[in-house]
PDB file of N, H, CA, C and O in Angstrom:
ATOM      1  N   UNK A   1       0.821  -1.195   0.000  1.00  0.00           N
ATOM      2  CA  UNK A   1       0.000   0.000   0.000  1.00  0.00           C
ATOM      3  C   UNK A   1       0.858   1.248   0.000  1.00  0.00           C
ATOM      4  O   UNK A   1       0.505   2.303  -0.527  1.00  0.00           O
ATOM      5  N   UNK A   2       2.040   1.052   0.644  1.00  0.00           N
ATOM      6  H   UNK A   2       2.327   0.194   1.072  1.00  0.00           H
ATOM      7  CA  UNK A   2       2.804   2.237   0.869  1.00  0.00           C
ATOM      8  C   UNK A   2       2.917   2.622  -0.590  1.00  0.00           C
ATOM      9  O   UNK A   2       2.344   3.607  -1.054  1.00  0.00           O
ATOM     10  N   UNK A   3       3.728   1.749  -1.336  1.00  0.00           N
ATOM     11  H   UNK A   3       4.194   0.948  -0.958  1.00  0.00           H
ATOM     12  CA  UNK A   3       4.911   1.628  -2.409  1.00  0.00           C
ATOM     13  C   UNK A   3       3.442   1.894  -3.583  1.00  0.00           C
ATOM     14  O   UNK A   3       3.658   2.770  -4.421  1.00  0.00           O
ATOM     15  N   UNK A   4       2.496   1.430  -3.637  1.00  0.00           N
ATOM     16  H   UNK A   4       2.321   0.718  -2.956  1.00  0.00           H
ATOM     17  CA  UNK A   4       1.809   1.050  -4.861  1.00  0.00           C
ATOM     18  C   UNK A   4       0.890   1.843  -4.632  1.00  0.00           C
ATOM     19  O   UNK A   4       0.193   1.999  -5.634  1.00  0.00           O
ATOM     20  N   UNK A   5       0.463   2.598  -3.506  1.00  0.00           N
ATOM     21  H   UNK A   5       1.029   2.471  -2.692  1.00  0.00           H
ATOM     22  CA  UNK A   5      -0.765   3.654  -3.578  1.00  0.00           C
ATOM     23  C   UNK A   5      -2.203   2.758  -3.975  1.00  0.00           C
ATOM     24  O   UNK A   5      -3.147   3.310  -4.541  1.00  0.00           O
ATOM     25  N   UNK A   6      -2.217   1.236  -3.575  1.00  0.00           N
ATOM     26  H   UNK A   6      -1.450   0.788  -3.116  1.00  0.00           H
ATOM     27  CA  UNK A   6      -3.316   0.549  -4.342  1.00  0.00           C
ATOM     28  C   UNK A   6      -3.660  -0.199  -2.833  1.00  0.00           C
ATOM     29  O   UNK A   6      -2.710  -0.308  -2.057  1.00  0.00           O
ATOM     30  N   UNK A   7      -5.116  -0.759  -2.370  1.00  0.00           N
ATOM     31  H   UNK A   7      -5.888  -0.670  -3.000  1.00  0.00           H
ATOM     32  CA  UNK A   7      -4.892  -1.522  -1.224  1.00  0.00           C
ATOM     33  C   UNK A   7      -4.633  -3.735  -2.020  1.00  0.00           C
ATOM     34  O   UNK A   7      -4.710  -4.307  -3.107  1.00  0.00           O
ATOM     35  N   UNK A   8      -4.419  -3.994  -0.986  1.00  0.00           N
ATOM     36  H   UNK A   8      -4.357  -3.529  -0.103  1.00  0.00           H
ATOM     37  CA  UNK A   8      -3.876  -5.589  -1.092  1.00  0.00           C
ATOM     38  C   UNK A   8      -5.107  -6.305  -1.446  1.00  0.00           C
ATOM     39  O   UNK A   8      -5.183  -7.098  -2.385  1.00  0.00           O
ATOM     40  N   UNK A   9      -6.374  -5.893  -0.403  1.00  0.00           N
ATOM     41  H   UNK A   9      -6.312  -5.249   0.360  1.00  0.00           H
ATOM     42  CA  UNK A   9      -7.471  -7.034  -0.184  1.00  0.00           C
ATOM     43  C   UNK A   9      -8.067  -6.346  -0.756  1.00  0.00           C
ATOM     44  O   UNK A   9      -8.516  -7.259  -1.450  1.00  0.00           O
ATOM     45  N   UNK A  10      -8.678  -5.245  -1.270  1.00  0.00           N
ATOM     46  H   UNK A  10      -8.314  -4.503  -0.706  1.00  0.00           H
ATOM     47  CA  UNK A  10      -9.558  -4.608  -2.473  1.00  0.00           C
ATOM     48  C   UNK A  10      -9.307  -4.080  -3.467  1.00  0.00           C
ATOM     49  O   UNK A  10     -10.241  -3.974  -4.260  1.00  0.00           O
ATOM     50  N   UNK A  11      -8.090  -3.575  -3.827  1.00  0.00           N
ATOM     51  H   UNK A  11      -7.331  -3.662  -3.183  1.00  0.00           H
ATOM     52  CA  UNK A  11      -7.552  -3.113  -4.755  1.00  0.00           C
ATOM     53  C   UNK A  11      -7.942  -1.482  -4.955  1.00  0.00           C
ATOM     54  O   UNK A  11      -7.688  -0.995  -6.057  1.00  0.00           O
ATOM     55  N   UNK A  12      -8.483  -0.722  -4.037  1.00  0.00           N
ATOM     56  H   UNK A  12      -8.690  -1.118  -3.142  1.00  0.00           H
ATOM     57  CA  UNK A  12      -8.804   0.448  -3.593  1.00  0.00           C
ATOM     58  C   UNK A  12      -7.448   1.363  -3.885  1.00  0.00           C
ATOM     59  O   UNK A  12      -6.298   1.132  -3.511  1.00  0.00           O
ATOM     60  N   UNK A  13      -7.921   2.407  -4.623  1.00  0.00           N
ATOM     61  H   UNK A  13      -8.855   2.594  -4.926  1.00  0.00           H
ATOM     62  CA  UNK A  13      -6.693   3.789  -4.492  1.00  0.00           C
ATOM     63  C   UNK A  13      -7.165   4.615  -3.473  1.00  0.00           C
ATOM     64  O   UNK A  13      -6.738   5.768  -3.526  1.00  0.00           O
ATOM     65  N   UNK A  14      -8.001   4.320  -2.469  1.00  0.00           N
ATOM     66  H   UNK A  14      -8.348   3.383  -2.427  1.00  0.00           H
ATOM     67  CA  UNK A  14      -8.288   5.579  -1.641  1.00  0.00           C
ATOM     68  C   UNK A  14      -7.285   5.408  -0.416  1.00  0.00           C
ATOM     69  O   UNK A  14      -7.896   4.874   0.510  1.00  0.00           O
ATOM     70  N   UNK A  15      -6.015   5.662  -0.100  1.00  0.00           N
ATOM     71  H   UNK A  15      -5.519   6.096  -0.852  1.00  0.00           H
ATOM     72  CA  UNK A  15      -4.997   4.979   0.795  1.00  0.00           C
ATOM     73  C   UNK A  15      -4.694   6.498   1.280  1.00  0.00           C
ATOM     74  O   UNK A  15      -4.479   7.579   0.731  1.00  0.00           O
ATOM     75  N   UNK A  16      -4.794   5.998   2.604  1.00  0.00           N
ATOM     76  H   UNK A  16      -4.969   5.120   3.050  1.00  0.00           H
ATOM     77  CA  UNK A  16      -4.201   7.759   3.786  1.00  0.00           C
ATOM     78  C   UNK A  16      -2.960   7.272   4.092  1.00  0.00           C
ATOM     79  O   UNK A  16      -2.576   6.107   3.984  1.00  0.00           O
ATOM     80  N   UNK A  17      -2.494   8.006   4.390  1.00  0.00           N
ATOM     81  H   UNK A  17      -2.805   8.952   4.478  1.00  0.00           H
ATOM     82  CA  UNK A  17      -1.470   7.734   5.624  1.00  0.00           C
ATOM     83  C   UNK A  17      -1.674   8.526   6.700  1.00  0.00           C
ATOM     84  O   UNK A  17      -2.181   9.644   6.615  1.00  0.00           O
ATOM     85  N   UNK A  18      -1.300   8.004   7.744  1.00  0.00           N
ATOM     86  H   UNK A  18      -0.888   7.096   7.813  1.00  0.00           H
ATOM     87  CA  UNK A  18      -1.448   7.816   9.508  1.00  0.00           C
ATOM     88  C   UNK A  18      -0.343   8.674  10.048  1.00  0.00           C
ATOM     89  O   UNK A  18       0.075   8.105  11.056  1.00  0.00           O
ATOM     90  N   UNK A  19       0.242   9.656   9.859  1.00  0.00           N
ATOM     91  H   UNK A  19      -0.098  10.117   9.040  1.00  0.00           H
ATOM     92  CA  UNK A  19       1.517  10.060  10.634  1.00  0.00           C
ATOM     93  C   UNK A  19       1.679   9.824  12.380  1.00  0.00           C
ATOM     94  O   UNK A  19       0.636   9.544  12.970  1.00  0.00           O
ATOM     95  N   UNK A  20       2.480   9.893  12.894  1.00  0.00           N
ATOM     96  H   UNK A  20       3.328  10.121  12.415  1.00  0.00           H
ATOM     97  CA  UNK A  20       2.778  10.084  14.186  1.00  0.00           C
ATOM     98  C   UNK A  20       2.895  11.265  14.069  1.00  0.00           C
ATOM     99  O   UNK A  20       3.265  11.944  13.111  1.00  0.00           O
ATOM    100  N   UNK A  21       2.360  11.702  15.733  1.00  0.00           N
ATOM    101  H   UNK A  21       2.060  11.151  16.511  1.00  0.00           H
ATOM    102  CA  UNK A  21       2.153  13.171  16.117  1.00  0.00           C
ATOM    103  C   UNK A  21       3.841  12.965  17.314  1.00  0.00           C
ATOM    104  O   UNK A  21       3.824  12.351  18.381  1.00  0.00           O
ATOM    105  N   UNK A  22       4.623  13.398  16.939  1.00  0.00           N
ATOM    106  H   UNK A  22       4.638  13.896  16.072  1.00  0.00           H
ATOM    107  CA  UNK A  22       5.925  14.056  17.504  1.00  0.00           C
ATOM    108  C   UNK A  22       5.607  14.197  18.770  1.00  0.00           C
ATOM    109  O   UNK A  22       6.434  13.758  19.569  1.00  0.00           O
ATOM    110  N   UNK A  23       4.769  14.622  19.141  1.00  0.00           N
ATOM    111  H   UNK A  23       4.097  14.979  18.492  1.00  0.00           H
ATOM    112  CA  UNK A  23       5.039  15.583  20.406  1.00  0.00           C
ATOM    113  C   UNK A  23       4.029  14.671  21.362  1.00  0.00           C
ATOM    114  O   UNK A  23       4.281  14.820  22.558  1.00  0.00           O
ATOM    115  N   UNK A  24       3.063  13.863  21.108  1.00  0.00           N
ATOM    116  H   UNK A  24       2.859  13.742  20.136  1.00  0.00           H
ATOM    117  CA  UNK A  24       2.263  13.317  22.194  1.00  0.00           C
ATOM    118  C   UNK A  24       2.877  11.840  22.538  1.00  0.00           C
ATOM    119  O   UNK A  24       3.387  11.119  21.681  1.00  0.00           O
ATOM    120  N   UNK A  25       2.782  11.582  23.588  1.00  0.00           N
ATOM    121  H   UNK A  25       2.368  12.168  24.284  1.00  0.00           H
ATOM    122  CA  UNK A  25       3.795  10.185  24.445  1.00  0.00           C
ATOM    123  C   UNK A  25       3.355   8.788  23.749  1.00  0.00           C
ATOM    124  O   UNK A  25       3.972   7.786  23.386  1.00  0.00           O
ATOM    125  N   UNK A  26       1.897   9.223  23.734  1.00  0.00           N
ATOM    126  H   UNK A  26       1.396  10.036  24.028  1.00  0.00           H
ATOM    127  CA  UNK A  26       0.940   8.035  23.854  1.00  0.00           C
ATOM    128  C   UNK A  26       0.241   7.931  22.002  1.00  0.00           C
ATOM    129  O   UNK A  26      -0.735   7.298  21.599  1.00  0.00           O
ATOM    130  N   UNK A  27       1.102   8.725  21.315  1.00  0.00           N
ATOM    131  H   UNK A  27       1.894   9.240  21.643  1.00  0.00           H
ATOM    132  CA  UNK A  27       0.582   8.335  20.011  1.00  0.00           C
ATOM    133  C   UNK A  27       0.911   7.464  18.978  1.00  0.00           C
ATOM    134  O   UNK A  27       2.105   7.189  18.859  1.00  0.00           O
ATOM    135  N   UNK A  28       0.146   6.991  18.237  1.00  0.00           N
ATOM    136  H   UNK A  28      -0.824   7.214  18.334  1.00  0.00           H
ATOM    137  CA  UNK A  28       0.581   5.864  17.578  1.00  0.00           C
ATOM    138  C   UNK A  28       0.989   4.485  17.884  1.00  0.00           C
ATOM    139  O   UNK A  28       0.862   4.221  19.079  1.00  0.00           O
ATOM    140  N   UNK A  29       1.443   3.525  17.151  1.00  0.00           N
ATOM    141  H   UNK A  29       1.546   3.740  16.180  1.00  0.00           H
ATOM    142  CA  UNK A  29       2.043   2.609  17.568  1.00  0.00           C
ATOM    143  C   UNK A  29       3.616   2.636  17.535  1.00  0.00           C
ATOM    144  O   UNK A  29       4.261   2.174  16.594  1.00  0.00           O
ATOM    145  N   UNK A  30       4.180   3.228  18.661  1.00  0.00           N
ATOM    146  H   UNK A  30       3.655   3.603  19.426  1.00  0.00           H
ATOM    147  CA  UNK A  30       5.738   3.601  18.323  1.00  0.00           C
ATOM    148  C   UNK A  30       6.228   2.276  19.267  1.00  0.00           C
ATOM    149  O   UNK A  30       5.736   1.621  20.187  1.00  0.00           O
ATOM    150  N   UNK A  31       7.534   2.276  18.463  1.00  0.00           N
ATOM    151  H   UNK A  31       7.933   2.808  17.717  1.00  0.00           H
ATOM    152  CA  UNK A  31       8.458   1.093  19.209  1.00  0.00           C
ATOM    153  C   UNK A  31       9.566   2.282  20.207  1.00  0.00           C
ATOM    154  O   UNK A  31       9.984   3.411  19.948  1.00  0.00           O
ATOM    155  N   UNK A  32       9.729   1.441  21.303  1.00  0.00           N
ATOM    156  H   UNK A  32       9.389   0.524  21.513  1.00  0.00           H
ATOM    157  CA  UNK A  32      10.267   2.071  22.211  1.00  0.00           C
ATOM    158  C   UNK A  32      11.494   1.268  22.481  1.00  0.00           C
ATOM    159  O   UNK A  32      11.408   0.151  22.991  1.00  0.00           O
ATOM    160  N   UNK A  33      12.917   1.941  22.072  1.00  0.00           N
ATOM    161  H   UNK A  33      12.987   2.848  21.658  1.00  0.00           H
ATOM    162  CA  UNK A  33      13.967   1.385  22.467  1.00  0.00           C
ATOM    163  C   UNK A  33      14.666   1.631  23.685  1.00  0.00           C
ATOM    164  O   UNK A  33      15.672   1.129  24.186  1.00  0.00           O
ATOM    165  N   UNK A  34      14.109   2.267  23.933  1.00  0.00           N
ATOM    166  H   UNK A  34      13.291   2.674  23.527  1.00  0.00           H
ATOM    167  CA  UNK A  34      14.922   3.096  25.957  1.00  0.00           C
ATOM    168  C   UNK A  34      13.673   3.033  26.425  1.00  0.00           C
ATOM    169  O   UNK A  34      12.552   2.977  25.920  1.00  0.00           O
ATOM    170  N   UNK A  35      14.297   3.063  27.944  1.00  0.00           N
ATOM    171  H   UNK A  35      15.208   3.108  28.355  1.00  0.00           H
ATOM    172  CA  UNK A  35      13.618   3.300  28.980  1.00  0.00           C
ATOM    173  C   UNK A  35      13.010   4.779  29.358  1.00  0.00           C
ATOM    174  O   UNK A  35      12.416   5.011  30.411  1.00  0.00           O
ATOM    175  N   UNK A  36      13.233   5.635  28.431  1.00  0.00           N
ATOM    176  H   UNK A  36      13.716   5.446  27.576  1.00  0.00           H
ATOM    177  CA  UNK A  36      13.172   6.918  28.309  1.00  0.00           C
ATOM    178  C   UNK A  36      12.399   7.217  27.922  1.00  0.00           C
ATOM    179  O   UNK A  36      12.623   7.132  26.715  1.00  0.00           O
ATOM    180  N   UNK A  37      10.731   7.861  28.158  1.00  0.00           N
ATOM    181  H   UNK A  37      10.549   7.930  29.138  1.00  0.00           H
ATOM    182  CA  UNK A  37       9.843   8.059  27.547  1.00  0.00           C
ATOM    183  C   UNK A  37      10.056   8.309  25.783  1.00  0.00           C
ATOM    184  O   UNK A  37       9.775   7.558  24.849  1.00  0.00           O
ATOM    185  N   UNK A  38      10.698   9.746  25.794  1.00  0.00           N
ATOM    186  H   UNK A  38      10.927  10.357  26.553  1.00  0.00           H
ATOM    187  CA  UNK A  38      10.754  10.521  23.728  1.00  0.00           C
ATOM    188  C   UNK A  38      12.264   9.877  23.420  1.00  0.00           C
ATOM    189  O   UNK A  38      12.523   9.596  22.250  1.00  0.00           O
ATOM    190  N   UNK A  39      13.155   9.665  24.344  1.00  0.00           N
ATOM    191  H   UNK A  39      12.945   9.892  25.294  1.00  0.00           H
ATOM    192  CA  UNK A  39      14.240   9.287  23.847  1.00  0.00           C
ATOM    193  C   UNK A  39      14.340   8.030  22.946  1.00  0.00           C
ATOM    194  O   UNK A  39      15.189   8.196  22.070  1.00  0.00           O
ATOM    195  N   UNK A  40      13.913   7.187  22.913  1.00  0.00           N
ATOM    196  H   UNK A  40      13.224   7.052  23.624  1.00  0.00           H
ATOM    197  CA  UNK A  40      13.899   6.137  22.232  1.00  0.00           C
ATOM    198  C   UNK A  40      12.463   5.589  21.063  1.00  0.00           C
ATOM    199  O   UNK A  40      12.274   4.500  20.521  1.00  0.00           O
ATOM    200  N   UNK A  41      11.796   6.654  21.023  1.00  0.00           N
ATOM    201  H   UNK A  41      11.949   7.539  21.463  1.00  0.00           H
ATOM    202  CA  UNK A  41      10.712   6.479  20.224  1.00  0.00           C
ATOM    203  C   UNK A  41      10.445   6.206  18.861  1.00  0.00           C
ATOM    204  O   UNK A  41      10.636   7.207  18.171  1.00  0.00           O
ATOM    205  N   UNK A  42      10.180   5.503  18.408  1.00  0.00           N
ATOM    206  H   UNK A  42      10.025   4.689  18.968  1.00  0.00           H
ATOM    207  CA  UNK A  42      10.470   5.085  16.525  1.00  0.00           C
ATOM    208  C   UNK A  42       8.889   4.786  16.410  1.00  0.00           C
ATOM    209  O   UNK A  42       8.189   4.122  17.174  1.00  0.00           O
ATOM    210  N   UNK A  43       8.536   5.468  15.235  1.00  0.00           N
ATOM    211  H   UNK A  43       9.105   6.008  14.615  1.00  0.00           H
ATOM    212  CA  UNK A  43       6.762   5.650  14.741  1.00  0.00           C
ATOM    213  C   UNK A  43       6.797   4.676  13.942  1.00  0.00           C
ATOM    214  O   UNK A  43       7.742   4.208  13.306  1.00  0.00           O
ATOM    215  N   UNK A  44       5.350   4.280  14.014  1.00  0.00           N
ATOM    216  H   UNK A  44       4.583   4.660  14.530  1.00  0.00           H
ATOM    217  CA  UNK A  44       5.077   3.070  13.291  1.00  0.00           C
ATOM    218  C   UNK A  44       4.068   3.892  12.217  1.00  0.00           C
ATOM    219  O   UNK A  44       2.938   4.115  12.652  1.00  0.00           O
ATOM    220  N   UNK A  45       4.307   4.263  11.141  1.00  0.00           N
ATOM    221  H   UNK A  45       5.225   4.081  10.787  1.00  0.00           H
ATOM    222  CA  UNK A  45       3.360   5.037  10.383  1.00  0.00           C
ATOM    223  C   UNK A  45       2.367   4.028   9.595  1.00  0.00           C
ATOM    224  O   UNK A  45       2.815   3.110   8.908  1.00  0.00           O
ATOM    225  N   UNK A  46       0.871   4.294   9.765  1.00  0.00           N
ATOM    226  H   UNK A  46       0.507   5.039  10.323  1.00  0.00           H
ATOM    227  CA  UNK A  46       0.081   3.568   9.529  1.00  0.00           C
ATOM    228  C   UNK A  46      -0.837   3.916   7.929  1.00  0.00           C
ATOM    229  O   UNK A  46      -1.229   5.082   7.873  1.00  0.00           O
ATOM    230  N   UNK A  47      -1.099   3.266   7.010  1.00  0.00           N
ATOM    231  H   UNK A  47      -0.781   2.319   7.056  1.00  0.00           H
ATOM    232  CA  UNK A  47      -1.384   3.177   5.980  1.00  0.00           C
ATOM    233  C   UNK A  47      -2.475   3.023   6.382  1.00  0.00           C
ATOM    234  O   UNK A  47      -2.496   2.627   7.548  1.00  0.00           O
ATOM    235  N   UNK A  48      -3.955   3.240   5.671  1.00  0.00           N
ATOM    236  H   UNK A  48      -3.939   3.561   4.725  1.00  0.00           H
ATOM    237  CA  UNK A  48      -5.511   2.980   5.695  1.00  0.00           C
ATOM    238  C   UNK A  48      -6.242   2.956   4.558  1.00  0.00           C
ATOM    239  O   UNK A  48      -6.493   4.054   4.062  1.00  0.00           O
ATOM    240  N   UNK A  49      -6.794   1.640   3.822  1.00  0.00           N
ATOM    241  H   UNK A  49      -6.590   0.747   4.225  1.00  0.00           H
ATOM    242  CA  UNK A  49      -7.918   1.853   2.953  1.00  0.00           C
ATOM    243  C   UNK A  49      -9.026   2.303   3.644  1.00  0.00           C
ATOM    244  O   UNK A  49      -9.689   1.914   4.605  1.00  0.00           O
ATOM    245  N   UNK A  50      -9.039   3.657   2.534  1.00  0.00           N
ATOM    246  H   UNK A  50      -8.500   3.973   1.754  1.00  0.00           H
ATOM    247  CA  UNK A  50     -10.488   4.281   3.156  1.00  0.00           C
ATOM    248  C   UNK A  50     -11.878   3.447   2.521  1.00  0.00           C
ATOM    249  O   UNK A  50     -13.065   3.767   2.574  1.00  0.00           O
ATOM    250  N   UNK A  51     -11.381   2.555   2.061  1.00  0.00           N
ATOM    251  H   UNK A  51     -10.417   2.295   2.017  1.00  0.00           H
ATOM    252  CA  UNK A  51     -12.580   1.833   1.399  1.00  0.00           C
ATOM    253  C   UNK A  51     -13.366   0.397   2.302  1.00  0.00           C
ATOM    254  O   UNK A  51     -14.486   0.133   2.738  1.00  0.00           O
ATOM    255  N   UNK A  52     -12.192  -0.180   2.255  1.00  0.00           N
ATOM    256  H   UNK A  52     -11.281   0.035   1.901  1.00  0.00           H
ATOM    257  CA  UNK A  52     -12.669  -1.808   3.268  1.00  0.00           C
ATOM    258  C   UNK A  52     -11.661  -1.819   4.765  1.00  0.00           C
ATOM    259  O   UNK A  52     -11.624  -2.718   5.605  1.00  0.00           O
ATOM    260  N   UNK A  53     -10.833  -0.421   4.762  1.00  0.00           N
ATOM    261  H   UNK A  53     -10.863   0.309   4.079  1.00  0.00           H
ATOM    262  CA  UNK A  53     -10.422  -0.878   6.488  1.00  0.00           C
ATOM    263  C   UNK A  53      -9.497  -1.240   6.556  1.00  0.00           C
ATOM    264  O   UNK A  53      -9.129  -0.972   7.700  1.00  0.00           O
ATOM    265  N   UNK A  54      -8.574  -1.854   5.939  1.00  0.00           N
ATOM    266  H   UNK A  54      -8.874  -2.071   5.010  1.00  0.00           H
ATOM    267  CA  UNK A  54      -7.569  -2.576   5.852  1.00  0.00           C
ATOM    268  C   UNK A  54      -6.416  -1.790   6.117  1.00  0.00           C
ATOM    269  O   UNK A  54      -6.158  -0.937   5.267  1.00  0.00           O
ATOM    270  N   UNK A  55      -5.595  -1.887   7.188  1.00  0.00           N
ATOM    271  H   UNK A  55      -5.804  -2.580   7.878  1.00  0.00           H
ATOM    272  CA  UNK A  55      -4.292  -1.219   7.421  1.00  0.00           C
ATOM    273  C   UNK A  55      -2.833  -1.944   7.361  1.00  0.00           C
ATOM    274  O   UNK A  55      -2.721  -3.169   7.400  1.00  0.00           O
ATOM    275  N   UNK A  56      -1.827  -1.131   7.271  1.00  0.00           N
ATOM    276  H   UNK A  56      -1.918  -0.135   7.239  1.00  0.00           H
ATOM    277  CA  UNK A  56      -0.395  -1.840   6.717  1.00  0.00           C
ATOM    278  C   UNK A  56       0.187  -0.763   7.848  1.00  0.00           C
ATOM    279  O   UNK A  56      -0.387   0.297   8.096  1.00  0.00           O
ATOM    280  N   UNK A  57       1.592  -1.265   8.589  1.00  0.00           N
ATOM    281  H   UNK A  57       2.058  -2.126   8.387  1.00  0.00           H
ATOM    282  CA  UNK A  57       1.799  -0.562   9.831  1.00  0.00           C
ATOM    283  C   UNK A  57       3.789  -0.478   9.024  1.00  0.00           C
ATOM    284  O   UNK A  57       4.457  -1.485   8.791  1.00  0.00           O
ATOM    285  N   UNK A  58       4.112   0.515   8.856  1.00  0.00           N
ATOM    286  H   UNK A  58       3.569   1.334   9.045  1.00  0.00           H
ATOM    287  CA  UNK A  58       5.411   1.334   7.954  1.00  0.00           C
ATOM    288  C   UNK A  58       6.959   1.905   9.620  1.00  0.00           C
ATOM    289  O   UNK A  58       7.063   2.943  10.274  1.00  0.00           O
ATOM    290  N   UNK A  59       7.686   0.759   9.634  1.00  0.00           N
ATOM    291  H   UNK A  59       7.602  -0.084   9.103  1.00  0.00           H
ATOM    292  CA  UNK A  59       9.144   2.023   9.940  1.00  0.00           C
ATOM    293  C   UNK A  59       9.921   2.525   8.653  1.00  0.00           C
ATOM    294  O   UNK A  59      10.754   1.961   7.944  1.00  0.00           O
ATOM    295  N   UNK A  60       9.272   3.964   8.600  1.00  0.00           N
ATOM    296  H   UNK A  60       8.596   4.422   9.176  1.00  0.00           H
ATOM    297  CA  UNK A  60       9.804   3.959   7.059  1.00  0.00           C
ATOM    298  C   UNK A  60      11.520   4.182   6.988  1.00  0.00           C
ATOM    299  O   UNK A  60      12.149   3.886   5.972  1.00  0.00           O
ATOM    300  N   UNK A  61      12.112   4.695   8.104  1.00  0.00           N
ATOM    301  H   UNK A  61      11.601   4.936   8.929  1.00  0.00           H
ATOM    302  CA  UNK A  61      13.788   4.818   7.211  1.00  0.00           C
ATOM    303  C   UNK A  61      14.530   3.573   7.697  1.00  0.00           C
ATOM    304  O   UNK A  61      14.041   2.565   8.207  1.00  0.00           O
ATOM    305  N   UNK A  62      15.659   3.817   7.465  1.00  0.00           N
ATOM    306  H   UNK A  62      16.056   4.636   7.050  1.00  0.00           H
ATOM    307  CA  UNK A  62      16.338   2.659   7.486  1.00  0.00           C
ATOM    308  C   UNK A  62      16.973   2.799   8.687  1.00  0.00           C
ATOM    309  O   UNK A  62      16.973   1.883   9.509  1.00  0.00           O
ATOM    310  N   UNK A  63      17.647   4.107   8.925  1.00  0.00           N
ATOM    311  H   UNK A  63      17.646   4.852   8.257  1.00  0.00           H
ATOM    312  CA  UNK A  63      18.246   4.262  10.229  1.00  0.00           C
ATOM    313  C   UNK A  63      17.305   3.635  11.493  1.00  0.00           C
ATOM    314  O   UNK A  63      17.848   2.876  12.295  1.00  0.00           O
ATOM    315  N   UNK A  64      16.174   3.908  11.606  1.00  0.00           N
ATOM    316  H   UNK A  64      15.732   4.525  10.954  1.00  0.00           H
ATOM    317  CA  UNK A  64      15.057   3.734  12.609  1.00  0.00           C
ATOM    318  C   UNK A  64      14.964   1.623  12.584  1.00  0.00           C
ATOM    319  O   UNK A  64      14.848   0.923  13.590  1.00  0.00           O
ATOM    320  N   UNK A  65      15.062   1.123  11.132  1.00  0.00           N
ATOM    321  H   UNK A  65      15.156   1.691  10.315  1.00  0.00           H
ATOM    322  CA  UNK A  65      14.992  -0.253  11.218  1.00  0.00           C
ATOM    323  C   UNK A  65      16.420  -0.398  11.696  1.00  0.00           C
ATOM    324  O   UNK A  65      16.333  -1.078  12.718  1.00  0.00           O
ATOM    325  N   UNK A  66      17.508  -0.147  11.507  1.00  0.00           N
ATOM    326  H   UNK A  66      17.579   0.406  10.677  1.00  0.00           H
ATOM    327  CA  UNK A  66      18.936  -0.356  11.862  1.00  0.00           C
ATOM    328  C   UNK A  66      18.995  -0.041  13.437  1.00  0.00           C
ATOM    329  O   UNK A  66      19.942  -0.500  14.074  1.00  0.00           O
ATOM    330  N   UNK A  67      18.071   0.681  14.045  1.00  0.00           N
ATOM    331  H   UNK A  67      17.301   1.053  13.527  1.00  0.00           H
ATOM    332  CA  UNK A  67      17.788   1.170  15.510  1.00  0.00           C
ATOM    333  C   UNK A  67      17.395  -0.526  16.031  1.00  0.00           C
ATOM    334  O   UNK A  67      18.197  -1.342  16.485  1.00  0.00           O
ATOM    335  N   UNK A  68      15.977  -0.711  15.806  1.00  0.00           N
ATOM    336  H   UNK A  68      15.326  -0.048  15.437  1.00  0.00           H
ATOM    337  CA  UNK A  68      15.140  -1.910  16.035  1.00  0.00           C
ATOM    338  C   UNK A  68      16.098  -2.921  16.198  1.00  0.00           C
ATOM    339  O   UNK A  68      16.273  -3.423  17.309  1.00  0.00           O
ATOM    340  N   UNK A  69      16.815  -3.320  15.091  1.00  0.00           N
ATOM    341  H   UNK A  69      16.673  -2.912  14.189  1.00  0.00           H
ATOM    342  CA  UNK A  69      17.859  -3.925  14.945  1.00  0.00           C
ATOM    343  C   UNK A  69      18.907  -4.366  16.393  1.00  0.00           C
ATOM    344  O   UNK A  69      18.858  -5.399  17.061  1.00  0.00           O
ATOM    345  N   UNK A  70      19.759  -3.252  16.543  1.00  0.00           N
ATOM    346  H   UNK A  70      19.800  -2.413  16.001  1.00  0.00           H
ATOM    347  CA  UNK A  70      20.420  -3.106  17.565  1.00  0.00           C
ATOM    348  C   UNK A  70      19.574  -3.752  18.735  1.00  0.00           C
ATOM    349  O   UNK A  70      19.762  -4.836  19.286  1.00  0.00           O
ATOM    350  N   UNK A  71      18.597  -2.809  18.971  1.00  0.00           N
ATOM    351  H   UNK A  71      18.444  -1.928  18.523  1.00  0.00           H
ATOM    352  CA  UNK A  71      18.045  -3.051  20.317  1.00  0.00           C
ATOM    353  C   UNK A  71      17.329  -4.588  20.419  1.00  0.00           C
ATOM    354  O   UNK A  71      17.861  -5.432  21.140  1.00  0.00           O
ATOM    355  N   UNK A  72      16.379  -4.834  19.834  1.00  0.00           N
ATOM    356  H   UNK A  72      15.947  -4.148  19.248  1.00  0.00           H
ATOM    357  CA  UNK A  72      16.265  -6.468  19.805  1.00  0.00           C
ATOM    358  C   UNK A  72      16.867  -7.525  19.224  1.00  0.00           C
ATOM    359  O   UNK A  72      16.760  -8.703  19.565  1.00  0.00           O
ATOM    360  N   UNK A  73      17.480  -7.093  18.373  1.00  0.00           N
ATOM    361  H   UNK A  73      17.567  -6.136  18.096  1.00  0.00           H
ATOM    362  CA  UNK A  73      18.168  -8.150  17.083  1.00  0.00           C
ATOM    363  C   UNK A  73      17.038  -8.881  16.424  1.00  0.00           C
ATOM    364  O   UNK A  73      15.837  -8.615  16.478  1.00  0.00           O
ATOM    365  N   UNK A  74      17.578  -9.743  15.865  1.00  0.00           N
ATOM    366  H   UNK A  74      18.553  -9.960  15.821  1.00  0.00           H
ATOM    367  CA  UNK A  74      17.165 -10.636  14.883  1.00  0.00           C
ATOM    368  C   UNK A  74      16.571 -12.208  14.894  1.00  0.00           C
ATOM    369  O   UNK A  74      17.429 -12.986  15.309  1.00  0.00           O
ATOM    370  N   UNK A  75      15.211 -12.903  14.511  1.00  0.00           N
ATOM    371  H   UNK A  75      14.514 -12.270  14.174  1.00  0.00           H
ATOM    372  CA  UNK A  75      14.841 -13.771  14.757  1.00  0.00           C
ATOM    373  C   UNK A  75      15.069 -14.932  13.905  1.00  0.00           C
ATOM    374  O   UNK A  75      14.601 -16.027  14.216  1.00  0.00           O
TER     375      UNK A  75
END
């Protein structure tokens, strides 16, 4: 959905994106790498067909996956 602007399960072009709001603790689905409330915060930016509902959940840079990385590793 990100990449193709199309949804998966309907094939819908009506696709939002979800930003994280910066500044509130409790927004979004952020991954938390510290024990530090903002210090360690990485946004999970959320994709939405506005048509059937369907959401896709985005760490979009690489630095932020190379973060994840570090802190949990690899399965």
């Amino acid at each position: 959905m990100k990449r193709r602007k199309c949804c998966p399960k309907c094939g819908s072009g009506s696709i939002v994106r979800v930003p994280d709001h910066p500044y509130r603790h409790a927004s979004g689905n952020n991954i938390y790498t510290s024990t530090f409330t903002l210090i360690g915060k990485i946004p999970v930016i959320r994709y939405v067909c506005c048509d059937c509902g369907y959401v896709e959940n985005w760490v979009e840079t690489r630095q932020e996956r190379d973060e994840i990385r570090r802190r949990f590793g690899e399965t």
